[in-house]
Backbone of each chain as nested JSON, in Angstrom:
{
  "chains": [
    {"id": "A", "residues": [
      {"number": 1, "name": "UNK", "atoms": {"N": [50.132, -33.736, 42.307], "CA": [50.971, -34.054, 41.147], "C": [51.754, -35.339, 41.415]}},
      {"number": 2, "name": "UNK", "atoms": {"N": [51.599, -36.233, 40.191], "CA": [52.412, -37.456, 40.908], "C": [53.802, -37.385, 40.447]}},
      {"number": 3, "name": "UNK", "atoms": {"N": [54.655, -37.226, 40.86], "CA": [56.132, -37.449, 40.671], "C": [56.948, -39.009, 40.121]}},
      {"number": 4, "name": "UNK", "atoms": {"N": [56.66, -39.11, 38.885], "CA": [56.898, -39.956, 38.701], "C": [58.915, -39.883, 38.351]}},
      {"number": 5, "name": "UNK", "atoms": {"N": [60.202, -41.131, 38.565], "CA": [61.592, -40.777, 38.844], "C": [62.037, -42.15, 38.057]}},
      {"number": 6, "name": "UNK", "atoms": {"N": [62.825, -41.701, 36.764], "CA": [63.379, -42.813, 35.87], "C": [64.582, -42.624, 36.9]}},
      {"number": 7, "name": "UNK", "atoms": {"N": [65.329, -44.006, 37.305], "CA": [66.657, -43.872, 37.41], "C": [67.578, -44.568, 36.612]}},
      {"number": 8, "name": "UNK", "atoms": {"N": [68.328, -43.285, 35.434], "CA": [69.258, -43.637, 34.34], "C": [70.691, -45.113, 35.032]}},
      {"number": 9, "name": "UNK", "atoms": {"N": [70.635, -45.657, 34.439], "CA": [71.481, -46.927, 34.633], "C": [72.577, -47.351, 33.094]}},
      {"number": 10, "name": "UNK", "atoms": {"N": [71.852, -48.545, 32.983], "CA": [73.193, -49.145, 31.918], "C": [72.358, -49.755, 30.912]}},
      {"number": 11, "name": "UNK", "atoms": {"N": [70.999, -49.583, 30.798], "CA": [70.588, -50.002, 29.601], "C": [71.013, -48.825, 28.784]}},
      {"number": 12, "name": "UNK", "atoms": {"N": [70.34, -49.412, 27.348], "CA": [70.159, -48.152, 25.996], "C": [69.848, -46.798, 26.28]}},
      {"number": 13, "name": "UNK", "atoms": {"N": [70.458, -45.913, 25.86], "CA": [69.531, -44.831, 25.524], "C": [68.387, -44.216, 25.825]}},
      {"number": 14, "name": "UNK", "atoms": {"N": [67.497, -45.404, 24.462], "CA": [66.393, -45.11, 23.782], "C": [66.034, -45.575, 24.576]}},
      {"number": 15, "name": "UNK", "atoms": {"N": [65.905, -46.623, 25.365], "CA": [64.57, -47.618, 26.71], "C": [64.56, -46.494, 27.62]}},
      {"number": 16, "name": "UNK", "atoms": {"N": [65.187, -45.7, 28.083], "CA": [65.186, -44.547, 29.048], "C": [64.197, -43.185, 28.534]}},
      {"number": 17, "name": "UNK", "atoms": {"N": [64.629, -43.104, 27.256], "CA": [63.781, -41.842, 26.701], "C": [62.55, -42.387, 26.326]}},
      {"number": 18, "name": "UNK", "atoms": {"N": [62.662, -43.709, 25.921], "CA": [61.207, -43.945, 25.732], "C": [60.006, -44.356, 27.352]}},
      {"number": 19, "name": "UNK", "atoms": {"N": [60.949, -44.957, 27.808], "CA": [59.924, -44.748, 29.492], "C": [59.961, -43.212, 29.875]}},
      {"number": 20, "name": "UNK", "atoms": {"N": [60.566, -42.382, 30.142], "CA": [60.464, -40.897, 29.697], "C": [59.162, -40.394, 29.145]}},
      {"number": 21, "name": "UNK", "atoms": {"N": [59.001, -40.344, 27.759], "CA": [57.78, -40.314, 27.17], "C": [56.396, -40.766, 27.659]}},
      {"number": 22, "name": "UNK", "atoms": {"N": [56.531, -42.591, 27.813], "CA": [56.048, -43.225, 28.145], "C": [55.152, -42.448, 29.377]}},
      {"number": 23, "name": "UNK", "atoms": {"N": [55.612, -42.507, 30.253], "CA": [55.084, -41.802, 31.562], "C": [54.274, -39.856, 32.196]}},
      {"number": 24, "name": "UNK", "atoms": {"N": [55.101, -39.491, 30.787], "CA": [55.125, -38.845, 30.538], "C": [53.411, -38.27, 29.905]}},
      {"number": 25, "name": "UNK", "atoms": {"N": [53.114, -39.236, 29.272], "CA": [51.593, -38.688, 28.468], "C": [51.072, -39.93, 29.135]}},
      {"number": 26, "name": "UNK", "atoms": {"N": [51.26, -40.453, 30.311], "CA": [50.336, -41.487, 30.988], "C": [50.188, -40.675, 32.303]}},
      {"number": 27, "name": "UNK", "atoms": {"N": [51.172, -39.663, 32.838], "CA": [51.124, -38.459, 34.247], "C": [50.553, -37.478, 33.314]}},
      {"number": 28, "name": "UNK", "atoms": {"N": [49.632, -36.726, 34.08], "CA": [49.666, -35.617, 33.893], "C": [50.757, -35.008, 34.772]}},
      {"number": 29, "name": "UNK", "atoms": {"N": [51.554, -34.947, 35.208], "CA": [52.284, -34.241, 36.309], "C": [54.0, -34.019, 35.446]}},
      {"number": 30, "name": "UNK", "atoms": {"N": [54.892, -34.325, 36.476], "CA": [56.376, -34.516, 35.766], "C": [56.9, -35.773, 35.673]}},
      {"number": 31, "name": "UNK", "atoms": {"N": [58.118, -35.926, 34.957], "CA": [58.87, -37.183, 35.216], "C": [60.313, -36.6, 35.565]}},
      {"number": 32, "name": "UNK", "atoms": {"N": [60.932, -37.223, 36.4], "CA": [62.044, -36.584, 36.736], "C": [63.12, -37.705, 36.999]}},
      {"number": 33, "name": "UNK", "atoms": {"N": [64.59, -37.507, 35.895], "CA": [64.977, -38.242, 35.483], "C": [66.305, -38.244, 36.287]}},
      {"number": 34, "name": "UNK", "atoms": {"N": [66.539, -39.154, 37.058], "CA": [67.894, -38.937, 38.09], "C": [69.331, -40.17, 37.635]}},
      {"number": 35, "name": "UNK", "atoms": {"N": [70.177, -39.308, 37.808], "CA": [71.294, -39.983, 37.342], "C": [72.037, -39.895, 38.517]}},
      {"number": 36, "name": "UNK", "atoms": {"N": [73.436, -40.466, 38.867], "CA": [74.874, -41.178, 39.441], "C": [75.806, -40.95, 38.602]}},
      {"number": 37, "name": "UNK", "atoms": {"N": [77.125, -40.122, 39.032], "CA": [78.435, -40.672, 38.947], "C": [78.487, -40.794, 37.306]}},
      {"number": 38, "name": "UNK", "atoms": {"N": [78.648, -42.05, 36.079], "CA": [79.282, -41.543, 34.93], "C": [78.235, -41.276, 34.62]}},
      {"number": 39, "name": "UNK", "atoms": {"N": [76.847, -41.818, 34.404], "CA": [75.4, -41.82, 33.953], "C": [74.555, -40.468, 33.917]}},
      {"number": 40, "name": "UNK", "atoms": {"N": [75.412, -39.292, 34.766], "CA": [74.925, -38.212, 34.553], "C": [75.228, -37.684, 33.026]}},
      {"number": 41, "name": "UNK", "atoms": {"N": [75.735, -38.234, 32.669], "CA": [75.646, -37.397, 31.194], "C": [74.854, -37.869, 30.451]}},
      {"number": 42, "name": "UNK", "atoms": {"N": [74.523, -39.13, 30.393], "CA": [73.582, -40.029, 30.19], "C": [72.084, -39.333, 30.435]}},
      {"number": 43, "name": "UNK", "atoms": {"N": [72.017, -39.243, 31.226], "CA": [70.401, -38.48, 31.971], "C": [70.412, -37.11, 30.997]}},
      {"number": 44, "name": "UNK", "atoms": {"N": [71.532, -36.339, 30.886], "CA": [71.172, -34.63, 30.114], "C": [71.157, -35.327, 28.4]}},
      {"number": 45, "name": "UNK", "atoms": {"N": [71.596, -36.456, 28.138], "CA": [71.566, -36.35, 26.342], "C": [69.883, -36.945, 26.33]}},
      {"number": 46, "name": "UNK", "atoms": {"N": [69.319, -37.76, 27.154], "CA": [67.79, -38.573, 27.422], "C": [67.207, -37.059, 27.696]}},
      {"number": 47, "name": "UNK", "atoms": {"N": [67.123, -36.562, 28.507], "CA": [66.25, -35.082, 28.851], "C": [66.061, -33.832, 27.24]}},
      {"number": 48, "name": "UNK", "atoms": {"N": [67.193, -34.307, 26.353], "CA": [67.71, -33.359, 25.121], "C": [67.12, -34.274, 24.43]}},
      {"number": 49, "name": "UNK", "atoms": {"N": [66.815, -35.571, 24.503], "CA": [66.429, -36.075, 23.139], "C": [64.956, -36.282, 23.112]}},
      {"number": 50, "name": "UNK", "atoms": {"N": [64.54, -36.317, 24.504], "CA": [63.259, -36.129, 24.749], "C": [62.271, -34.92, 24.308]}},
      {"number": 51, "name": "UNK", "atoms": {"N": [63.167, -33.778, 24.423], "CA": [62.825, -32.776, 24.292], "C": [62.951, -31.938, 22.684]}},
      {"number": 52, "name": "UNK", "atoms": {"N": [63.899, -32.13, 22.414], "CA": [64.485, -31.609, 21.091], "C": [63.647, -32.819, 20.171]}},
      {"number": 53, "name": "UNK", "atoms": {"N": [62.784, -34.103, 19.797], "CA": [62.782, -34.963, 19.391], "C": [61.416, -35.366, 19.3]}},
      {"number": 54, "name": "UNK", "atoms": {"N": [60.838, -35.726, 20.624], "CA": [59.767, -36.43, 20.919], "C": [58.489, -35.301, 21.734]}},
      {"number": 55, "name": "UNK", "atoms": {"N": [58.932, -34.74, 22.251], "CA": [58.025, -33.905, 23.036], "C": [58.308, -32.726, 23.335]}},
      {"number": 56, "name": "UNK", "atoms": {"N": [58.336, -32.165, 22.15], "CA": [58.883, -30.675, 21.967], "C": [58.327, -29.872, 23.018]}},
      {"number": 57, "name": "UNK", "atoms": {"N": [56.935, -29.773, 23.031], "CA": [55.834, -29.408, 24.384], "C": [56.886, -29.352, 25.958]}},
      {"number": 58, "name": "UNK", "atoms": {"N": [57.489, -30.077, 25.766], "CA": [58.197, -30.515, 27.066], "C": [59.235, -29.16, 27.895]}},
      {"number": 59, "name": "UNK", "atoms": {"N": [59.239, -29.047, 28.998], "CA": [59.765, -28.489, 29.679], "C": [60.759, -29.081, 30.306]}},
      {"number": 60, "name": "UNK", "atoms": {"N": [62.169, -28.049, 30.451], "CA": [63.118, -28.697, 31.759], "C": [62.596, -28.104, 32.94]}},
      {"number": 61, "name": "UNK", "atoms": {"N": [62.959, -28.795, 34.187], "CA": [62.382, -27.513, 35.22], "C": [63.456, -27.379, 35.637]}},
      {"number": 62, "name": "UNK", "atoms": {"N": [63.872, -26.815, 36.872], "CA": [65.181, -26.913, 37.512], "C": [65.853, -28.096, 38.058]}},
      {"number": 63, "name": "UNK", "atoms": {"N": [66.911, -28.115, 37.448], "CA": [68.096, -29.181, 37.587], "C": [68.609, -28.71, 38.706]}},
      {"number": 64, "name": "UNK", "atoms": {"N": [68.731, -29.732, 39.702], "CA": [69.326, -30.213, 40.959], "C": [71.054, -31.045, 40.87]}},
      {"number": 65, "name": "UNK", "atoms": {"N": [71.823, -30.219, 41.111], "CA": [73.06, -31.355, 41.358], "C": [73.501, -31.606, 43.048]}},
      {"number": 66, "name": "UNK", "atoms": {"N": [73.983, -32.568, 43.162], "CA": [74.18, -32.713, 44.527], "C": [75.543, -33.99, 44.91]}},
      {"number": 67, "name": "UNK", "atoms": {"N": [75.805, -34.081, 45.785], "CA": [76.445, -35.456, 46.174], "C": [75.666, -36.543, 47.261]}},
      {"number": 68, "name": "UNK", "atoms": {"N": [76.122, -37.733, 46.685], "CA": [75.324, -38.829, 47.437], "C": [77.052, -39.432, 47.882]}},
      {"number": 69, "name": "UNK", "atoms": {"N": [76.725, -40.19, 49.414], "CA": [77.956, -41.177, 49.989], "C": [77.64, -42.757, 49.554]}},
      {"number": 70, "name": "UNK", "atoms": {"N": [78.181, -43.248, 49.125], "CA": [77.773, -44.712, 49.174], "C": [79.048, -45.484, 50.115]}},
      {"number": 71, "name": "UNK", "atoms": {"N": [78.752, -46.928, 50.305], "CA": [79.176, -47.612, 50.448], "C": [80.299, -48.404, 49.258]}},
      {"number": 72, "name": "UNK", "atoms": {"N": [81.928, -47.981, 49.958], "CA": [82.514, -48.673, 48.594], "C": [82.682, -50.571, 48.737]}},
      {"number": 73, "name": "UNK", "atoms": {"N": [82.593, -50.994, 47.857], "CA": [82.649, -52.412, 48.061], "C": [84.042, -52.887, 48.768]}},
      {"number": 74, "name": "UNK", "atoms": {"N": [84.987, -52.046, 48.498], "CA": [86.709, -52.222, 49.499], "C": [86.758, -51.936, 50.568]}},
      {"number": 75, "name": "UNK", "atoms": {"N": [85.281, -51.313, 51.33], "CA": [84.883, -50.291, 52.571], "C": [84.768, -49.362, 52.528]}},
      {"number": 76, "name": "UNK", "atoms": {"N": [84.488, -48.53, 53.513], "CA": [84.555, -47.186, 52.989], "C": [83.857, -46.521, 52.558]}},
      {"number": 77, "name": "UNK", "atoms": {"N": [83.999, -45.005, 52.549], "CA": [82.648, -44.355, 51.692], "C": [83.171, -44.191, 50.317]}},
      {"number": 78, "name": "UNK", "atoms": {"N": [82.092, -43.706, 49.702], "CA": [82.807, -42.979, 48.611], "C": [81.834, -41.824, 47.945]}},
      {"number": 79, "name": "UNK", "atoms": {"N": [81.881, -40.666, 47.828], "CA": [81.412, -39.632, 47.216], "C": [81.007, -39.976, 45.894]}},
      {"number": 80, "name": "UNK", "atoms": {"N": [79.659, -39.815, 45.411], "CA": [79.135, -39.623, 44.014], "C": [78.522, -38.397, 43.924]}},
      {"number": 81, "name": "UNK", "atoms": {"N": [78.38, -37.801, 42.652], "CA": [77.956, -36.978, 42.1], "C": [76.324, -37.612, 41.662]}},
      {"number": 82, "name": "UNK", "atoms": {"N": [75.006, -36.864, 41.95], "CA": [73.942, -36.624, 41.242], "C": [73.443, -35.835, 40.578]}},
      {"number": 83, "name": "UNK", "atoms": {"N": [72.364, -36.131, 40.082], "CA": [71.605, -34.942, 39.026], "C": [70.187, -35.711, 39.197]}},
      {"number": 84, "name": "UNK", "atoms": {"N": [69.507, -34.084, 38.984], "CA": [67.84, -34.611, 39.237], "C": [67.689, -33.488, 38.257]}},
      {"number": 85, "name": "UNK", "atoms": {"N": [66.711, -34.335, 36.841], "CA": [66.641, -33.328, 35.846], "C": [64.996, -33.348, 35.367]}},
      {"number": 86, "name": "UNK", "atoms": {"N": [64.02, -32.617, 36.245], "CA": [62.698, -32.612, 35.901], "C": [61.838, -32.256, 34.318]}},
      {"number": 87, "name": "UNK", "atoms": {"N": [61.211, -33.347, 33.666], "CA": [60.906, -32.833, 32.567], "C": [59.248, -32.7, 32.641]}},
      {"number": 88, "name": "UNK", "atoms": {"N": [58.491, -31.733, 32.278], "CA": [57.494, -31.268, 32.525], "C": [56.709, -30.98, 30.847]}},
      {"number": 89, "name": "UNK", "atoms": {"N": [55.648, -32.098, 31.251], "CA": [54.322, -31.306, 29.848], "C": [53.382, -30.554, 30.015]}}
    ]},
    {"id": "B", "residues": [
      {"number": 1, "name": "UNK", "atoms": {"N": [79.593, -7.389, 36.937], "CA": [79.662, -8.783, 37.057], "C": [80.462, -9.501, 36.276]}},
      {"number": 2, "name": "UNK", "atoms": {"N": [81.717, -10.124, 36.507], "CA": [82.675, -10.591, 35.768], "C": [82.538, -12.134, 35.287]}},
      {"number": 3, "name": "UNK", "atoms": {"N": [82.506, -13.072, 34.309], "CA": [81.796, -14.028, 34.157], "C": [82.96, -14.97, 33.643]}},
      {"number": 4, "name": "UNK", "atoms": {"N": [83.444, -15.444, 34.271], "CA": [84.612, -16.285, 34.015], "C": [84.122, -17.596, 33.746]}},
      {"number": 5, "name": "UNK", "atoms": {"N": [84.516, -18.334, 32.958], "CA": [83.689, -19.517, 31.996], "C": [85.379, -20.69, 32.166]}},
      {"number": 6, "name": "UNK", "atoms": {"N": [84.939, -21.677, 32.365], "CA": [86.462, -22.56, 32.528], "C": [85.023, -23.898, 31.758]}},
      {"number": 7, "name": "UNK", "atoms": {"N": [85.587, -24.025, 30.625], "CA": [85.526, -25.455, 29.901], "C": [86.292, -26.848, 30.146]}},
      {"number": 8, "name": "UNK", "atoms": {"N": [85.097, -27.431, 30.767], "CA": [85.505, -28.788, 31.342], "C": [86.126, -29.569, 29.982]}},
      {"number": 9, "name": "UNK", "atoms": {"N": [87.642, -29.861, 29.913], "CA": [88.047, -30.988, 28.735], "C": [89.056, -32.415, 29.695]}},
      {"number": 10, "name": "UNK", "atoms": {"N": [90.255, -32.718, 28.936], "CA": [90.786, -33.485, 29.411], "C": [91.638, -34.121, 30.464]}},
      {"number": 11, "name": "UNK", "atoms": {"N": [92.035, -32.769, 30.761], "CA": [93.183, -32.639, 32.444], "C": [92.449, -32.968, 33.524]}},
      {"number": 12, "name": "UNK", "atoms": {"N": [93.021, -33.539, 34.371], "CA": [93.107, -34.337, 35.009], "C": [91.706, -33.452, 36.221]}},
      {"number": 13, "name": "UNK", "atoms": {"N": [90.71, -33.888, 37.04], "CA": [90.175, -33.706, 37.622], "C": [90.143, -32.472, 38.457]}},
      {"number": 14, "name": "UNK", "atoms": {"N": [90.824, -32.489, 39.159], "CA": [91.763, -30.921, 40.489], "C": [92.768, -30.057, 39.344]}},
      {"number": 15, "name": "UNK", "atoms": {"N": [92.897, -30.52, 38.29], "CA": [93.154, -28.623, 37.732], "C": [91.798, -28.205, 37.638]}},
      {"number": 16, "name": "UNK", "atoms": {"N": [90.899, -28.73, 37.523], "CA": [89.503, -28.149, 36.663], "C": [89.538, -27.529, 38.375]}},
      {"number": 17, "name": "UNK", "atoms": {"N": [88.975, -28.118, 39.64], "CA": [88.884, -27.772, 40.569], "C": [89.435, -26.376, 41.156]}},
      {"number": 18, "name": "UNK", "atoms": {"N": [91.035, -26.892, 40.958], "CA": [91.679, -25.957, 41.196], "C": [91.359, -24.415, 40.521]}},
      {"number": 19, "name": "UNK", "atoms": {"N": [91.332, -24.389, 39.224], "CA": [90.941, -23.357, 37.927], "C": [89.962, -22.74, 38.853]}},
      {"number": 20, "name": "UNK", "atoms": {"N": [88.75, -23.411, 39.243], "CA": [87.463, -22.949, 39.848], "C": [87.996, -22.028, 40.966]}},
      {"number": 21, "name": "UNK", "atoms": {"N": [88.361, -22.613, 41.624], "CA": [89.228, -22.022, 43.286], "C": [90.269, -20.302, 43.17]}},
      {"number": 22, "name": "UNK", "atoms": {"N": [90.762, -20.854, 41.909], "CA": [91.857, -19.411, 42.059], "C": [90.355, -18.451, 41.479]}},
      {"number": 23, "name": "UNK", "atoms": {"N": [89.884, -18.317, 40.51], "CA": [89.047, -17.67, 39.968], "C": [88.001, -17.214, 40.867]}},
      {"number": 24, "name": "UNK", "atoms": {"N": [87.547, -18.254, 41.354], "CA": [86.272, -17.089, 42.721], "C": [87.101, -16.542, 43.491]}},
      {"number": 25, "name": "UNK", "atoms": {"N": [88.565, -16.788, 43.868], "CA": [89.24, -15.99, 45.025], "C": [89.666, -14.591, 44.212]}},
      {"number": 26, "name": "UNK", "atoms": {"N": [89.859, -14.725, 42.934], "CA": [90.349, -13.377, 42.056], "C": [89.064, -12.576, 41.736]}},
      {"number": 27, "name": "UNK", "atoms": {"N": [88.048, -13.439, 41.41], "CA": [87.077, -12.28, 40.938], "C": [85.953, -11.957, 41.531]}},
      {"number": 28, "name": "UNK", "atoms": {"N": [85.159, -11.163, 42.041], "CA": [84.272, -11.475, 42.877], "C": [83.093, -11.536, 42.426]}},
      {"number": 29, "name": "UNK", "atoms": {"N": [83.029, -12.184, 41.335], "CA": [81.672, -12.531, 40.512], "C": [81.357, -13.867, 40.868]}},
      {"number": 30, "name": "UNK", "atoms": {"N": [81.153, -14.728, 39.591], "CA": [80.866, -16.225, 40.116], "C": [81.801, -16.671, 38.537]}},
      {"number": 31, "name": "UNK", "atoms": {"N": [81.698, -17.84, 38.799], "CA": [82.683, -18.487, 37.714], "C": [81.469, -20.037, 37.263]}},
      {"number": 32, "name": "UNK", "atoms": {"N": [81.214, -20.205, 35.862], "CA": [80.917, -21.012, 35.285], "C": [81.342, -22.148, 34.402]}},
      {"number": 33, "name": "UNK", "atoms": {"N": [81.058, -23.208, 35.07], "CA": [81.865, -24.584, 34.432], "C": [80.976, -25.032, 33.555]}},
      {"number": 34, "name": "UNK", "atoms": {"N": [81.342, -25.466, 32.193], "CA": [81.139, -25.332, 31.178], "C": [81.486, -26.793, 30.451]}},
      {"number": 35, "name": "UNK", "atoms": {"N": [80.24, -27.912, 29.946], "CA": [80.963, -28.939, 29.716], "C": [80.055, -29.64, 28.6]}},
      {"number": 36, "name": "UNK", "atoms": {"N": [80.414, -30.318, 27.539], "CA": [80.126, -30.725, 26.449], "C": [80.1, -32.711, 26.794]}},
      {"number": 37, "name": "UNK", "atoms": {"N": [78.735, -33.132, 26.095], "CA": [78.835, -34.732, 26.032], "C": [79.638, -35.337, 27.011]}},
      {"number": 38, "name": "UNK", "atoms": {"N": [80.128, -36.372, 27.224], "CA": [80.884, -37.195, 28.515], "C": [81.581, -36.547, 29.522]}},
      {"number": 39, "name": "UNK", "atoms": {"N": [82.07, -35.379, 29.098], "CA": [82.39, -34.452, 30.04], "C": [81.477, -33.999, 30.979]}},
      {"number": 40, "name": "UNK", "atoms": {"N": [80.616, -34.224, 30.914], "CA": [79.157, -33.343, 31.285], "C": [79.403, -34.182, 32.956]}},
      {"number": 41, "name": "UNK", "atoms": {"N": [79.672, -35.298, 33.358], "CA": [79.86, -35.914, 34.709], "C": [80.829, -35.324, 35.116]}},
      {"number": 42, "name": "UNK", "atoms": {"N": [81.839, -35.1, 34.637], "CA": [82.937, -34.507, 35.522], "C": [82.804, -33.062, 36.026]}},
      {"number": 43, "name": "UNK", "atoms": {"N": [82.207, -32.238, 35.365], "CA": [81.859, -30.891, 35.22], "C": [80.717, -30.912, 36.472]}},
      {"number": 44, "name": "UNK", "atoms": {"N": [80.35, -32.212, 37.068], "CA": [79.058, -32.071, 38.063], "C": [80.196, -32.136, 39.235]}},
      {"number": 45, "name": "UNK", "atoms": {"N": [81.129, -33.064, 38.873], "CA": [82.141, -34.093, 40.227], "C": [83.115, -31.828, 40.368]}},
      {"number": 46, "name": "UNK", "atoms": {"N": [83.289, -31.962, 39.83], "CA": [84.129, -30.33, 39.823], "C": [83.092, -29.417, 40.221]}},
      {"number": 47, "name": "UNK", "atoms": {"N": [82.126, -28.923, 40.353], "CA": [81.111, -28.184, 40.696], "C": [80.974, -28.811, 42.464]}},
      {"number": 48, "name": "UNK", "atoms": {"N": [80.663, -30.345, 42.611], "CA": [80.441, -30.339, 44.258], "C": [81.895, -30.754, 44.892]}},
      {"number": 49, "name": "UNK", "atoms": {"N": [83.046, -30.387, 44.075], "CA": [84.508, -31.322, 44.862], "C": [84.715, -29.779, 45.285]}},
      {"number": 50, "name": "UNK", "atoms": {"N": [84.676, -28.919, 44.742], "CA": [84.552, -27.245, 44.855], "C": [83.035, -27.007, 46.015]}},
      {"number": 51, "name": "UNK", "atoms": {"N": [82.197, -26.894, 46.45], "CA": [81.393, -26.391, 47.127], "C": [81.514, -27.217, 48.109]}},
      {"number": 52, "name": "UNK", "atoms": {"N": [82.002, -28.857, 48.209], "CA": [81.676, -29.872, 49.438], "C": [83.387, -29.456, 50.169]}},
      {"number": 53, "name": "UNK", "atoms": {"N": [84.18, -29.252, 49.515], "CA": [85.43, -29.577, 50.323], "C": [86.338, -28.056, 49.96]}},
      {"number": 54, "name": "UNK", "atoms": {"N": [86.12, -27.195, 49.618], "CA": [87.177, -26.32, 49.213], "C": [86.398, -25.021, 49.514]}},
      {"number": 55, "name": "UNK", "atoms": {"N": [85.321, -24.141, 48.624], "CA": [84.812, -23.573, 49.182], "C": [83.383, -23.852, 49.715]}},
      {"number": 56, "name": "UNK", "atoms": {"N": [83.064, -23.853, 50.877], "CA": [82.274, -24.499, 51.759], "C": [80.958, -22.925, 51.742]}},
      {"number": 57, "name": "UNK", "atoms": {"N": [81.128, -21.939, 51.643], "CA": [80.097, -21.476, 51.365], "C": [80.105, -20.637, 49.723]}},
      {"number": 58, "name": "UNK", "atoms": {"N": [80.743, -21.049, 49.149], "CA": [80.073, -21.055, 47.375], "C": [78.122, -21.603, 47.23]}},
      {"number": 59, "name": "UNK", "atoms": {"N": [77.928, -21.25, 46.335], "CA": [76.418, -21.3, 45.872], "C": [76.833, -21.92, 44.284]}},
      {"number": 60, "name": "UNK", "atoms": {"N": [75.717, -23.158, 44.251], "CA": [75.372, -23.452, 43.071], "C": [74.093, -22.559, 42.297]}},
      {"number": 61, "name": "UNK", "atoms": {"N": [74.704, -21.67, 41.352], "CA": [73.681, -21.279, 40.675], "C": [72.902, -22.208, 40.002]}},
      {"number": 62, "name": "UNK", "atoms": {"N": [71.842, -21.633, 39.215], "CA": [71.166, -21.967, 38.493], "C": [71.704, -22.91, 36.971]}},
      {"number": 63, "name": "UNK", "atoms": {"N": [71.499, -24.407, 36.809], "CA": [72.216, -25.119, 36.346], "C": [71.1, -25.28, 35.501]}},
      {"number": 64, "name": "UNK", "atoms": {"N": [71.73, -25.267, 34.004], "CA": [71.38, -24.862, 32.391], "C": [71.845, -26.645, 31.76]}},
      {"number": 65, "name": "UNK", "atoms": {"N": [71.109, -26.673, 31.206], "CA": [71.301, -28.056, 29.798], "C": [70.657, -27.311, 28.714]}},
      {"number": 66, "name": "UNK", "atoms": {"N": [71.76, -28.005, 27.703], "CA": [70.83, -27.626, 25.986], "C": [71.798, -28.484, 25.207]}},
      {"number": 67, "name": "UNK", "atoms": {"N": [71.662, -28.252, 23.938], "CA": [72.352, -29.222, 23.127], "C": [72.897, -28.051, 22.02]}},
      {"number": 68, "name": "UNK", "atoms": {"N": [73.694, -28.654, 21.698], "CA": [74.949, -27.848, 20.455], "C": [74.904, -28.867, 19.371]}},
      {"number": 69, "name": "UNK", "atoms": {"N": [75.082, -28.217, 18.115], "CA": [75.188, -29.262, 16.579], "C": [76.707, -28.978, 16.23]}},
      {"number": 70, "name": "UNK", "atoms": {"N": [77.767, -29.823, 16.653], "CA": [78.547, -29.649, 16.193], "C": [79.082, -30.645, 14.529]}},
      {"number": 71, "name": "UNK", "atoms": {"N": [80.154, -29.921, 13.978], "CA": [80.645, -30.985, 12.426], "C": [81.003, -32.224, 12.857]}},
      {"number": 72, "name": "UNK", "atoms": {"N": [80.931, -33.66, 11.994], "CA": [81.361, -34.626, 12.466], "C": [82.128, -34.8, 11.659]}},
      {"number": 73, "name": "UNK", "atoms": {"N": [83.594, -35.283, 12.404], "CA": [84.87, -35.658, 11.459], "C": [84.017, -36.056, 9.935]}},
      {"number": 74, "name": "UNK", "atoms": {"N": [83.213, -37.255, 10.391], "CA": [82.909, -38.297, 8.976], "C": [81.897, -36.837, 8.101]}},
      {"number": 75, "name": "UNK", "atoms": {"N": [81.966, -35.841, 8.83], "CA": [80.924, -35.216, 7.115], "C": [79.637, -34.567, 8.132]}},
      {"number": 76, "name": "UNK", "atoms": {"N": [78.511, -34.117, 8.088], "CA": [77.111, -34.325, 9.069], "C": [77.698, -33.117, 10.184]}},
      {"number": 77, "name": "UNK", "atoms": {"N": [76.169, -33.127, 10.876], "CA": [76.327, -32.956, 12.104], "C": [75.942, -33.702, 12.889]}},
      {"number": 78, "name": "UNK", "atoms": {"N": [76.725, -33.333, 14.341], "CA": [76.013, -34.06, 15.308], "C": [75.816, -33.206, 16.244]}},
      {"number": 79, "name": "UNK", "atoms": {"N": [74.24, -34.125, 17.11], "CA": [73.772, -32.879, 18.469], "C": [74.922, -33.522, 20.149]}},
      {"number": 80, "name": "UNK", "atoms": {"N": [75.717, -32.817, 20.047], "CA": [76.04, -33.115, 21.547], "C": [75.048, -32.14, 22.789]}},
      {"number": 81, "name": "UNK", "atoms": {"N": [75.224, -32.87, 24.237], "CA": [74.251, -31.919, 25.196], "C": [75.712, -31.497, 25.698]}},
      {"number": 82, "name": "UNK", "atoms": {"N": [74.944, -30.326, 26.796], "CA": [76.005, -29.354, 27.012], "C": [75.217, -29.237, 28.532]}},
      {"number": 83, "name": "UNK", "atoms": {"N": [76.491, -28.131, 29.234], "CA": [75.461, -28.015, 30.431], "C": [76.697, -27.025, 31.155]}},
      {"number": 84, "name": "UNK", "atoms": {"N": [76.024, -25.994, 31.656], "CA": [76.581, -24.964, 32.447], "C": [76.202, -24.796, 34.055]}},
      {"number": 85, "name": "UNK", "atoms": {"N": [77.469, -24.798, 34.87], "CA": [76.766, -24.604, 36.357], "C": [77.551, -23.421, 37.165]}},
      {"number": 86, "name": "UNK", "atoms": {"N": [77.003, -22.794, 37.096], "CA": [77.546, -21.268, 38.088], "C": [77.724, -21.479, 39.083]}},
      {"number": 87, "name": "UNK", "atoms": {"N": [79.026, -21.055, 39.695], "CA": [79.179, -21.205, 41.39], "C": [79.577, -19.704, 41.424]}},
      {"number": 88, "name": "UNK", "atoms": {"N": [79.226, -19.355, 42.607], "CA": [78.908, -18.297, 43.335], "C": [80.181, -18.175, 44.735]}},
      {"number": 89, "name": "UNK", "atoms": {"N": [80.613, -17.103, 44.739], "CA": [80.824, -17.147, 46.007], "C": [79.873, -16.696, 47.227]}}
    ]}
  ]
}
């Protein structure tokens, strides 16, 4: 199965749900859509609009939350919040 | 099984935390954080600020997305996403 992994950022929306799709009926497998920090909410309304919208067929699988450390630009670490939200046809 | 539900809104970060903390120590069920549209990041940051630093062996249950149609001031509805995450003691 190939695992294909959008990572939600700061474009639109719609460019996210539509590579979503996109990949989506080009895998047979999953796409699994990972978000950061504010962008996780971002990633669950793209996984809902995908689903409720475009590819009803579509499955969530199990959602993963977790924390990642980064590097803060002042030094330092700093704790983020993730999400890994698998959508399956 | 006692199912204590705390809705992620506007106060400040560590009451939500805190809320989480007294509640698994009172009940010995699990307690579910509960969070609507932009809230939906903080409700992840409160789920691991609770399992990474406070209670250290809590369990993330099984973490739920869906979407709600709520009224819009202007008239309509609108779909906000939603998302529930069970912690466990």
């Amino acid at each position: 199965m190939e695992r294909n992994e959008i990572l939600v950022g700061k474009k639109p929306l719609m460019s996210y749900v539509l590579a979503v799709i996109t990949q989506l009926s080009e895998s047979d497998g999953e796409v699994v859509i990972k978000a950061r920090g504010k962008t996780i909410s971002k990633a669950v309304d793209i996984a809902q609009i995908v689903k409720n919208k475009f590819a009803k067929e579509a499955k969530i699988g199990e959602v993963k939350i977790g924390t990642e450390e980064l590097e803060a630009k002042e030094g330092g670490k700093i704790n983020v919040s993730t999400i890994e939200i698998p959508v399956k046809k």
